[in-house]
N, C-alpha and C positions, 0 to 999 in steps of 0.2 A: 585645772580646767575652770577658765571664768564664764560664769552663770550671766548672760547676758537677757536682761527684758525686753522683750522683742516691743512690748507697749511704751516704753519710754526712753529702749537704747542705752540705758541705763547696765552696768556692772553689780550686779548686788550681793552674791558671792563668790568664792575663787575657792577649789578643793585642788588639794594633791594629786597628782598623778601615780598610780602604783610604780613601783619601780619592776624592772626585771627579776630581780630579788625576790621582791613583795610576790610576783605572779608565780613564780617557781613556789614559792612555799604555798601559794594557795593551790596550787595544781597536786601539790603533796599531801595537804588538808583531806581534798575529796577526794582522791586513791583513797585514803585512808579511811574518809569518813564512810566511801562505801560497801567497805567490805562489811561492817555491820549494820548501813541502811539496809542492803539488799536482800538480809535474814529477817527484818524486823517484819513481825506481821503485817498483812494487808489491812486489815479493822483498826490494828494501832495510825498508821500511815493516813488512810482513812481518816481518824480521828482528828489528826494534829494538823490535816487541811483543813477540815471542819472551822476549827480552831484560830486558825488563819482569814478565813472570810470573818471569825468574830474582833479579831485584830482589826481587820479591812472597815470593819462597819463602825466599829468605837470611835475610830479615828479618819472616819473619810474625808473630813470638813479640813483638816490640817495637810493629809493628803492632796488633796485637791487643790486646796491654796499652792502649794508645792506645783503641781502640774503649770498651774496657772503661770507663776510667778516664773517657771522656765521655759516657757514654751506658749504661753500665749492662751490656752483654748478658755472659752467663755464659764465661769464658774461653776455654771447649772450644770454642762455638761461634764465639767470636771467631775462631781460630785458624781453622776450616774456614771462615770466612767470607775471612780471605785465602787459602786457598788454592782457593777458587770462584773467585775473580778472578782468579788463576793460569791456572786452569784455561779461564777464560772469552778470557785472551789467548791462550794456547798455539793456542784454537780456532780464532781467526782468521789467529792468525800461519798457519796449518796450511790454511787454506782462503777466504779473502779474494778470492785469485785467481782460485778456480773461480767465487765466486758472483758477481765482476766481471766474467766474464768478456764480452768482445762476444757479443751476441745477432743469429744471421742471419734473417734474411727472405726469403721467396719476391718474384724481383725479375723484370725482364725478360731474355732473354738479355743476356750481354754488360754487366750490369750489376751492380751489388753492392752490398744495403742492409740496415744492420745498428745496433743500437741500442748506443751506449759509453755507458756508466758513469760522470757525471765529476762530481768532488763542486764543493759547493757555495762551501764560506767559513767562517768563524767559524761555531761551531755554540756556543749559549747552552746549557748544562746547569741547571736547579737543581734540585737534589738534594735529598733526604728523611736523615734522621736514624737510621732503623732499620736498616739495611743501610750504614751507614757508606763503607764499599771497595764491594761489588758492586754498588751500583746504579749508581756512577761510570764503573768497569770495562766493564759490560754494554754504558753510552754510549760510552765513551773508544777502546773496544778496536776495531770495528766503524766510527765516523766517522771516529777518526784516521784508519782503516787505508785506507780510502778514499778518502783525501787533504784530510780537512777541516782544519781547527783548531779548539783545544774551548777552552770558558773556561766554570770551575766554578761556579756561586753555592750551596755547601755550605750545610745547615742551621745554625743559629746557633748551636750547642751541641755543634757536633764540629769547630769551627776548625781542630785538631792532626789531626784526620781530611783535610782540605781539603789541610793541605801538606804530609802526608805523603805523599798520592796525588800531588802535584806534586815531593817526591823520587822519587819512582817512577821517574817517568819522564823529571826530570833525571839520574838517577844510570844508565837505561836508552842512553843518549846519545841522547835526541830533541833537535831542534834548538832552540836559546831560541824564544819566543812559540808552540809548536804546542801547549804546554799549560797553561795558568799558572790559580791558583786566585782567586778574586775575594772576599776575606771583608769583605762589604758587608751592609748590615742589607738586607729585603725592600724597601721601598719605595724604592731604587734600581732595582730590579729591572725596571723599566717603561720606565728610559730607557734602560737598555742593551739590552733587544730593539726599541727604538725605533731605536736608533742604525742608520746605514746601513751601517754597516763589519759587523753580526751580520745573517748570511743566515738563521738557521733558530735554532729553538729544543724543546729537550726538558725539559717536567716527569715528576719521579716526586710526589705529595704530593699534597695536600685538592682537593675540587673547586673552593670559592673561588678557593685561586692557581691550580689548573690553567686555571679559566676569565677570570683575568685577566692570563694569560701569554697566551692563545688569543687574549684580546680585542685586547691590544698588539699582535700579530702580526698577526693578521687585516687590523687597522688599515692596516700594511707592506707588506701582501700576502705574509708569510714564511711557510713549511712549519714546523708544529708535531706535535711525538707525546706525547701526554699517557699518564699511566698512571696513574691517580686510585686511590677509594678502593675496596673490598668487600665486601660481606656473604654470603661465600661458604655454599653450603647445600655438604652433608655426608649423602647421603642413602644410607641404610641399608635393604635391604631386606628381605623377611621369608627368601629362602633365603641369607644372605650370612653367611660365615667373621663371625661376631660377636667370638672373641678377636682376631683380625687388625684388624677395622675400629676396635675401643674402645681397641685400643692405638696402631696410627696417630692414630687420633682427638685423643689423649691429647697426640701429639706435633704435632700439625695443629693443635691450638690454645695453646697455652703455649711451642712454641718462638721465643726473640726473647722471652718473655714477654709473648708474644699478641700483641706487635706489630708485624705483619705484614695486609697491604693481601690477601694470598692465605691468610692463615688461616685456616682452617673456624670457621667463626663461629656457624653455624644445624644442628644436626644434627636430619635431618630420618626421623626411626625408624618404620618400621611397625609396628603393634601386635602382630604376632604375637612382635618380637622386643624392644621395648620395654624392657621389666624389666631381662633380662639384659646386653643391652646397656649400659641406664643405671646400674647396680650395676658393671659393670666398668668404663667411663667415671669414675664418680665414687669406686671404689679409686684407680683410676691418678691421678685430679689429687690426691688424698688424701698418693700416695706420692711427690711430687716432694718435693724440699730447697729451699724458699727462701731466701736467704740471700746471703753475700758472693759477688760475681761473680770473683773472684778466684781463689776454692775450687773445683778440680779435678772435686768432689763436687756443685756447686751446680747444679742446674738451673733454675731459676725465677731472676733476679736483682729490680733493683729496674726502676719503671717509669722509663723516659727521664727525666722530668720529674716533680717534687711536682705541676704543675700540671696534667699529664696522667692525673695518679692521681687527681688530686681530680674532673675529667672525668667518668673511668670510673665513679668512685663515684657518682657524682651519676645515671649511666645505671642502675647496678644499683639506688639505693635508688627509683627515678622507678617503674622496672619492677617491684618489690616494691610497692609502695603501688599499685603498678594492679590487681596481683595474683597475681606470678610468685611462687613460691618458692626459695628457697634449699636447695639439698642441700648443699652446701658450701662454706667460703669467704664473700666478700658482704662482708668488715669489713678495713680496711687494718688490716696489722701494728702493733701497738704498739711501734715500736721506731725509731730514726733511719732516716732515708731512705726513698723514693717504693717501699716495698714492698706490693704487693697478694696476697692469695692466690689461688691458680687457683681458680673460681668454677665452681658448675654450678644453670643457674636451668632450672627447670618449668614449668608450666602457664602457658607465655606468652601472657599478651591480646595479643589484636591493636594494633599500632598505639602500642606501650611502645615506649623508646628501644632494650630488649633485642630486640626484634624488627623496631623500622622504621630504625634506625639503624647506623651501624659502632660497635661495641663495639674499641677499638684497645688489650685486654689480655685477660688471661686469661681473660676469661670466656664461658662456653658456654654457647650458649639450645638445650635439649634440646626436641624438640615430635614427638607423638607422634601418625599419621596412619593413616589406616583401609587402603590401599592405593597402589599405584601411579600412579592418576592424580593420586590429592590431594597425594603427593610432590611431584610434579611441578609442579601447581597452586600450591601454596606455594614450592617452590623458585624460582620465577620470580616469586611476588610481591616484589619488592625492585624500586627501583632500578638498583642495582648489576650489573652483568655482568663481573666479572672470570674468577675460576674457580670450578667445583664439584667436587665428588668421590663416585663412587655406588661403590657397593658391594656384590656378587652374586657368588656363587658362577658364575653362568649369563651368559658374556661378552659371546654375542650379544644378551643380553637388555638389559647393562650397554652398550653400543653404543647400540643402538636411545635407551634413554631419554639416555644422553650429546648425541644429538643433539637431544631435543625440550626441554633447559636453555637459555637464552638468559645463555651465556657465552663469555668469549673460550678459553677452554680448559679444560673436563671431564677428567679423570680415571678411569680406571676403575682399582679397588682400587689406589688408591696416592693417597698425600696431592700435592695441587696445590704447584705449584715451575715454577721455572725455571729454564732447560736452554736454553747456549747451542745444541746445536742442533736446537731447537724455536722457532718465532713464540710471542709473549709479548704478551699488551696484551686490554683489555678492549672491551667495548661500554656502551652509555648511559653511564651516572655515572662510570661509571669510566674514560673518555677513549676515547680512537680512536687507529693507530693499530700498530706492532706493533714491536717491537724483540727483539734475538737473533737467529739464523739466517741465512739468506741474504734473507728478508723484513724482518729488520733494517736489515741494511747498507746497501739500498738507499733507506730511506729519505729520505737525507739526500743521494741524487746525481741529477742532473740524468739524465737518461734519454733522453740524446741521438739523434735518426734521423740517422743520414751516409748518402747516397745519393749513388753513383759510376756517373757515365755512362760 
């Protein structure tokens, strides 16, 4: 696997690929290793995540560089990005117990029935490229702790991300095979949820793989939680703080360099606030710094991949020729590496890739709507059901319509994210499902009735 700079195009390292061999012995490791993870106490488990956010935080600054160096994102947020996953341990080290706890039952006298918590087995992760550490974390933190065993299939282009997360939590003292990374290309990927030693499996990524990780599984009869892709609406209304919403806005679609599955994607403005809105939207993407991801200063970095910038382009010029316009941005950087500029496109036809598809960078389809119900009306036309974000001065108001968006989780004034403790996961295209929280954790455990005469 050669580790490619998406900043300079550049080759800087090249790792091994496991062999067949190599994944059969690892799939034999965690069999192994969990028939004594899954005795080990809960407060010990607990502990050794603990442990691991202190790993995460010694070493975030190396970490990050690491992010950076394969994938692009701009340092500062490299850096808060491990220490989300810090934080994302600390959370369950801190309360695993409570959400494991035995659940009772109204029984007959003299008797006592109540549902334990008991995990599963090997749990398959594969993983997306844009969140590097936290997407792993979110998985890793929550299954482990619940007595599973995890085995990673990392994106192809963050291998040095893959076994860094596996120093983690060798250097945390977890026991050999409760974690180990798999740097296998995709079409392996079918026979190890196939194998009978992996009881369950989680995608983060495209709807293609997520529905043929679903289909392999299915096949098994294994428990799967997908978290697919977005085209989250951003919807503005005519009484709403408009410098608060264009400047979130601002940072809802360009942070990650737009590429994020929860980015506000479709900003959806009523006319009465239109103008101002879209004038202060397109100062702010005017004012970021693109540029070296390295640089303290940089906000915008390069896109993951040259091939995923060429993607995006091909969305933005598809949507121009329909009939969108350009306020700004719209043309890659003339200079080395997969740089785009943050983009702000207008008058979207219907049915252009800027409007029926995920755009997975910078760019924003502004669309401008007579009222409240055509918000709404448009905001649900997509596919997609991940998150939304509305925007109102008037909070009851900002409620009410939160609930008539067909998404896994609404927003009111505040940009869509994830927060260990909140549920997380989408509807239709964007998988089923939920991870983080105590709706997480249980995921992936058997949900056992014990009934005592």
């Amino acid at each position: 696997m050669d580790v490619l700079n998406p900043a300079t195009g550049e080759i800087t390292e090249t790792h091994d690929e496991d062999t067949v061999e190599d994944v059969d012995a690892a799939l034999a490791d965690a069999a192994d290793a969990f028939e004594a993870w899954r005795d080990r106490p809960m407060r010990e488990r607990e502990a050794l995540l603990d442990a691991a956010a202190d790993v995460l935080e010694e070493n975030k600054r190396r970490y990050a560089e690491t992010m950076t160096r394969e994938m692009g994102k701009p340092i500062g947020q490299a850096v808060a990005e491990v220490e989300k996953s810090a934080w994302g341990c600390r959370h369950y080290a801190e309360h695993a117990s409570a959400y494991l706890e035995d659940e009772h039952h109204p029984s007959p006298p003299g008797t006592t029935v109540k549902t334990v918590h008991q995990p599963l087995g090997p749990v398959l992760a594969v993983m997306p490229w844009n969140f590097p550490f936290w997407q792993v974390f979110r998985f890793a933190g929550p299954y482990l702790t619940a007595g599973n065993v995890g085995l990673l299939k990392h994106a192809s282009n963050v291998p040095g991300c893959a076994l860094a997360i596996e120093e983690v939590f060798r250097e945390a003292g977890y026991p050999e095979g409760v974690f180990q990374s798999l740097l296998i290309p995709s079409d392996l990927v079918d026979d190890v949820v196939s194998d009978e030693r992996v009881r369950a499996a989680t995608l983060t990524g495209s709807g293609p793989a997520g529905r043929a990780v679903a289909a392999s599984a299915g096949e098994n009869l294994k428990k799967t939680v997908l978290e697919l892709g977005g085209s989250d609406p951003f919807v503005v209304l005519d009484d709403a703080d408009i410098e608060a919403a264009a400047d979130v806005g601002v940072r809802a679609r360009t942070q990650n360099g737009g590429q994020s599955c929860i980015a506000a994607k479709r900003f959806i403005v009523h006319t009465d606030v239109y103008e101002p809105f879209l004038e202060r939207l397109t100062e702010g993407f005017d004012s970021l710094v693109v540029g070296d991801p390295t640089d303290k200063d940089t906000d915008v970095g390069p896109q993951a991949r040259p091939d995923l910038m060429r993607e995006l382009h091909e969305q933005v010029e598809a949507s121009v020729e329909a009939g969108a316009t350009v306020r700004t941005g719209g043309e890659p950087l003339d200079r080395p590496g997969a740089f785009y500029p943050p983009t702000v496109l207008t008058d979207i036809p219907a049915g252009c890739p800027a409007d029926s598809e995920e755009t997975f960078g910078p760019v924003a389809a502004v669309y401008e709507v007579s009222d409240e119900a055509e918000a709404v009306e448009l905001a649900n036309d997509t596919e997609f059901g991940l998150g939304a974000s509305v925007w109102t001065t008037d909070r009851e108001r900002g409620e009410a319509l939160a609930r008539r968006i067909d998404a896994g989780c609404v927003y009111v004034n505040q940009l869509v994210k994830s927060d260990p403790r909140v549920p997380f996961g989408g509807v239709g295209e964007s998988g089923y499902g939920r991870e983080l929280s105590e709706a997480g954790i249980k995921e992936f455990v058997n949900k056992k009735t014990v009934w005592i005469e």
